[in-house]
N, C-alpha and C positions, 0 to 999 in steps of 0.2 A: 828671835824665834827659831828652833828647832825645823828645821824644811822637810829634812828627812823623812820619807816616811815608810812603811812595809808593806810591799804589793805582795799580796798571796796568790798567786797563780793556782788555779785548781787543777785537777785532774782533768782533762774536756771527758762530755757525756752528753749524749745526745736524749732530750725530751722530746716525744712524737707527739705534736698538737696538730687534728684534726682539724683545719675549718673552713677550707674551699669558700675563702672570703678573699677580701682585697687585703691586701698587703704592700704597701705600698708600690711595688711594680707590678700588681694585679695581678695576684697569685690565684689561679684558681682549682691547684690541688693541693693533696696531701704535702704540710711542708712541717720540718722539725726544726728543734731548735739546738742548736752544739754550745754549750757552758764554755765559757773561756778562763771566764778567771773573774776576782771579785777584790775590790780595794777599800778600805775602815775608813768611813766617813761619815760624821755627821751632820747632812748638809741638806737646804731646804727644798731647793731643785735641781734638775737635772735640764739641758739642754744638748743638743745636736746642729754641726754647721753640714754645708754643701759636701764637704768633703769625710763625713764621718766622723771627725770628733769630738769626741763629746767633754763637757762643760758643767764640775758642779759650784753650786755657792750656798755656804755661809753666809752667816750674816757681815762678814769683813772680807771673805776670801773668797776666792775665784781659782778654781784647778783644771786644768785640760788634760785631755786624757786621749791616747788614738785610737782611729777603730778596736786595736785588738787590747785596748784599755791598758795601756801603758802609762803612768803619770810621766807628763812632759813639762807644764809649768806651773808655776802659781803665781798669784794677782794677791796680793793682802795691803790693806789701807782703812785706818781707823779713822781719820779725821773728819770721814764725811757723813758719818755715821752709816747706816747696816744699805745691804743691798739689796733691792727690793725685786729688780728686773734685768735681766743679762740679756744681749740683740747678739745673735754669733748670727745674719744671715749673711754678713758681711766679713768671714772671716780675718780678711787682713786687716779690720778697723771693727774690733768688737763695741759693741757698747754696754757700759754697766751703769747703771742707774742707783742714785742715792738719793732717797726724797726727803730724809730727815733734811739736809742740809740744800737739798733745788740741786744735783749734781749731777752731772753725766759726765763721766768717764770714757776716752775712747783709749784702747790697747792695738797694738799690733799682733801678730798671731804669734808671738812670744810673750803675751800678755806683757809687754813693756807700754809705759803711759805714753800715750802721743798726744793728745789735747784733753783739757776739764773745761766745762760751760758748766759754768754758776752763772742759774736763772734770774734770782736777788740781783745778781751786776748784770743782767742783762735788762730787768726793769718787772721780770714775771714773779708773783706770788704764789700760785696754785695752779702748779704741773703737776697732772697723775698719771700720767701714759708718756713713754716717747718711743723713737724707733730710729732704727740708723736706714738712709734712702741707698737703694743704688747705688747714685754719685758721691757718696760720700757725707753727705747731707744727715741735717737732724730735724727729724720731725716731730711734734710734741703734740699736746691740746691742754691748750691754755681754759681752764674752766672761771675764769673770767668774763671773760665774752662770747665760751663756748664754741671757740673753733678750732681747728684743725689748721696745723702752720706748720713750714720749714723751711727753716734758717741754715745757714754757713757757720761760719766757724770763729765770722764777728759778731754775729746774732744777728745780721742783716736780713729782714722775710722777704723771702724769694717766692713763696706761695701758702694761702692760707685760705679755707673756705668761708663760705657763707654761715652765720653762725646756725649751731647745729638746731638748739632749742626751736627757731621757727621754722626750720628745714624738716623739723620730724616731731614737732608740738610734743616734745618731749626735754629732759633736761638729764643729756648726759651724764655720766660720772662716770671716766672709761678706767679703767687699772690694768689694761697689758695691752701693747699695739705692735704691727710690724707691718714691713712692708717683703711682697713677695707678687713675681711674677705679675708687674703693673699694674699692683692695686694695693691697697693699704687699707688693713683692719685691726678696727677700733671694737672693743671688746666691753663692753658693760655688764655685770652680770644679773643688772636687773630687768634690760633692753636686748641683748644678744650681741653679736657681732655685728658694728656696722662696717659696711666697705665701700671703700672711696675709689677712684681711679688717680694717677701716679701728678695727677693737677691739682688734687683738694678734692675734685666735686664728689660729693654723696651720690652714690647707686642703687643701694639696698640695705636690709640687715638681714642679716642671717638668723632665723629662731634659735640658735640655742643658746639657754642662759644657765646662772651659775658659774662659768665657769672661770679659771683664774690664768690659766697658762693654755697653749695649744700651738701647736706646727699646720703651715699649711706648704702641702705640697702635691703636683699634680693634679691640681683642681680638687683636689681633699681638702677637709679640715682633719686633723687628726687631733682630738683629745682625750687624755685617760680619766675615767669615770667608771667605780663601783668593779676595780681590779679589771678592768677591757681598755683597751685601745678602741676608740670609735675613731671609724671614720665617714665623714659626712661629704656626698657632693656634689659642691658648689655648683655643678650643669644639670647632673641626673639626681640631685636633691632628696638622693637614698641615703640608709644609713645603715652601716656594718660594722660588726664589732672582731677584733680580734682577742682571742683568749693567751694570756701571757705564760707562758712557761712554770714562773712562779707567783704567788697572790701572796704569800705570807707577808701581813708587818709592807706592801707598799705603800710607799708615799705617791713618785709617780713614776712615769717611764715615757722615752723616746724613742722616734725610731728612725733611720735614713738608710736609704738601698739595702746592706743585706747584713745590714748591725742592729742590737736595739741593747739599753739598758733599763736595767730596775733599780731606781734607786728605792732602796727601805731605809728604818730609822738610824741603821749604824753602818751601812756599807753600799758599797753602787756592786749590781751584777752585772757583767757583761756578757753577751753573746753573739754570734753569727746565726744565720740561718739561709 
């Protein structure tokens, strides 16, 4: 396969968006946004690590990309079939998740393969969520017996909770999790976010439902809905929206300290602000 591919660099231009909201470092004035450049892709998400770069996927592929949206690597693997969930909060050990097949994939931050956990050889049928911990660690929810587990890298459970279903007389079906700043959430989108602490145990959930992907940082959630960035939060359990520079044709967008991207149907936008 062809790797190459053509970064178009735009012309930078600054878009003035009003909105003396939170911005992820709690902007609370006038702030604008500078165009950097934009790269041809058609790809289903977008994510953001600690460090600024950002992260698109295909259903095979995986591309990183730096703050100032430079293509740096690619990830491409068919075997395991399509890719459903990318974990960058761990940039030196990404995780990519393949559920046709029970597959989780870890990369180094050259997207070079370091270890695959096939759940079928480990004894599990029905994974729909998992997350890379901290340490290194793999966290999943087994909807089998509905709980919340994480294993090492022989499949050994080092911690798993109390099954969810009696814990919230409710019967999970999570589809995106992560863990972030010692806690770990579990996303349903017909129950909302639920959040555990860094042991298993259940603490709350969060009301918002529907939704499929979301970053949380600084005690925000940040998810994008109806062309905004919200951000909800988790202490002051308010909620602000930020308006994006462009709305045409997005899919979604990320954002970290003073980057964010748009991804639309045929290309990622990048900018600063």
């Amino acid at each position: 396969m062809n790797r190459r591919k053509t970064y178009n660099r735009v012309k930078s231009k600054t878009t003035p968006i009003l909105f003396g909201l939170w911005v992820v470092v709690c902007l609370s004035f006038s702030t604008s946004f500078s165009f950097i450049g934009s790269y041809d892709t058609k790809s289903n998400f977008i994510t953001i690590d600690n460090f600024g770069n950002f992260y698109t996927a295909t259903d095979n592929q995986l591309a990183k990309f730096s703050p100032d949206g430079t293509y740096l690597y690619p990830f491409e693997e068919f075997k395991y079939g399509k890719i459903s969930m990318v974990d960058v909060t761990n940039p030196m050990k990404v995780l990519v998740f393949c559920p046709d097949f029970m597959t989780v994939i870890t990369l180094d931050k050259y997207l070079t393969q370091l270890t695959v956990y096939n759940f079928f050889d480990l004894g599990y049928q029905n994974i729909s969520a998992v997350a890379m911990s901290s340490d290194g660690l793999l966290w999943f929810y087994d909807n089998t017996d509905f709980k919340l587990k994480k294993i090492d890298e022989t499949g050994t459970i080092i911690l798993q909770s109390q099954p969810l279903n009696t814990a919230m007389d409710a019967v999970p079906n999570p589809d995106f999790m992560l863990e972030k700043d010692n806690a770990v959430y579990l996303n349903d989108p017909a129950i909302g976010i639920m959040v555990f602490d860094v042991f298993g145990n259940y603490s709350k959930t969060v009301p918002i439902k529907g939704l499929k992907k979301f970053q949380v940082f600084q005690d925000q959630i940040i998810y994008f809905d109806n062309n905004r960035l919200n951000a909800y939060g988790l202490i002051t359990l308010d909620l602000k929206s930020i308006q994006l520079p462009d709305t045409t044709d997005v899919v979604m967008a990320a954002i970290q300290k003073n980057r964010m991207a748009i991804l639309k149907k045929d290309k990622v936008d990048f900018y600063r602000y």
